[in-house]
DOTORPA-482331 format. One line per field, with one value per residue (C-alpha): residue number from 1; x, y, z. Coordinates in steps of 0.5 Angstrom, whole numbers, always signed. Example, Ala and Ser with C-alpha at 12.3 -4.5 7.8 and 13.67 -1.06 7.14 Angstrom:
2
seq 1,2;
u +25,+27;
v -9,-2;
w +16,+14;
//
This chain:
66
seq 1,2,3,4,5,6,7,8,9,10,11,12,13,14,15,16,17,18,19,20,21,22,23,24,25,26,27,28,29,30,31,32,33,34,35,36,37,38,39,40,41,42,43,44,45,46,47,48,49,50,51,52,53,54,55,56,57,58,59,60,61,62,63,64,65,66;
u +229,+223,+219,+217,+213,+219,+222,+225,+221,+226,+230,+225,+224,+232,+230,+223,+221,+217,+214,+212,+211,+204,+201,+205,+201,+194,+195,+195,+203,+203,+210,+215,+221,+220,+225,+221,+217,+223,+226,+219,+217,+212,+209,+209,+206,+201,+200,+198,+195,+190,+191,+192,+201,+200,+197,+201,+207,+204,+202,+210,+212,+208,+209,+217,+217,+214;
v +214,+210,+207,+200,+196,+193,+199,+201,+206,+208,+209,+213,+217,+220,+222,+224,+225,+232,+229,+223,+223,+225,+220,+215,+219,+218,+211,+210,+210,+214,+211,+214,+214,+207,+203,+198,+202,+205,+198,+195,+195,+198,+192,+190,+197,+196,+189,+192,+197,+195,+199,+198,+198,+198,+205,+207,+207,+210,+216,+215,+216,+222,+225,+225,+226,+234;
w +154,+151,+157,+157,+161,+164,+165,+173,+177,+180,+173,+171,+177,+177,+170,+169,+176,+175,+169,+170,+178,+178,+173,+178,+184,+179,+180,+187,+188,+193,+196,+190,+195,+197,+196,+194,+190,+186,+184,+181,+173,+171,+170,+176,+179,+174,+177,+184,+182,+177,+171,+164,+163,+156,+156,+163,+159,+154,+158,+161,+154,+152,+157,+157,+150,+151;
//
């Protein structure tokens, strides 16, 4: 998987969870389990929260990739 910014939340969490859920929590995402949350892009979570989505995803991606 290559995560983009339009990538669901929640399809990274079912496959990535122990890896990326900690970067989603240092952005202030503390609601994983929500559905809400869970059914948003990256983008748009980078929206809310005020980060930058374009390094998000790449934070996303390295860690998946170790």
């Amino acid at each position: 998987m290559t995560i983009t910014k339009q990538t669901v939340i929640g399809d990274i969490l079912d496959d990535y969870a122990e890896k990326t859920a900690p970067l989603f929590l240092e952005l202030g995402m503390h609601c994983l389990g929500c559905p809400a949350s869970r059914g948003e892009t990256v983008e748009e979570a980078c929206a809310v929260h005020g980060a930058n989505a374009d390094e998000f995803v790449s934070k996303l991606n390295a860690a998946i990739a170790k």
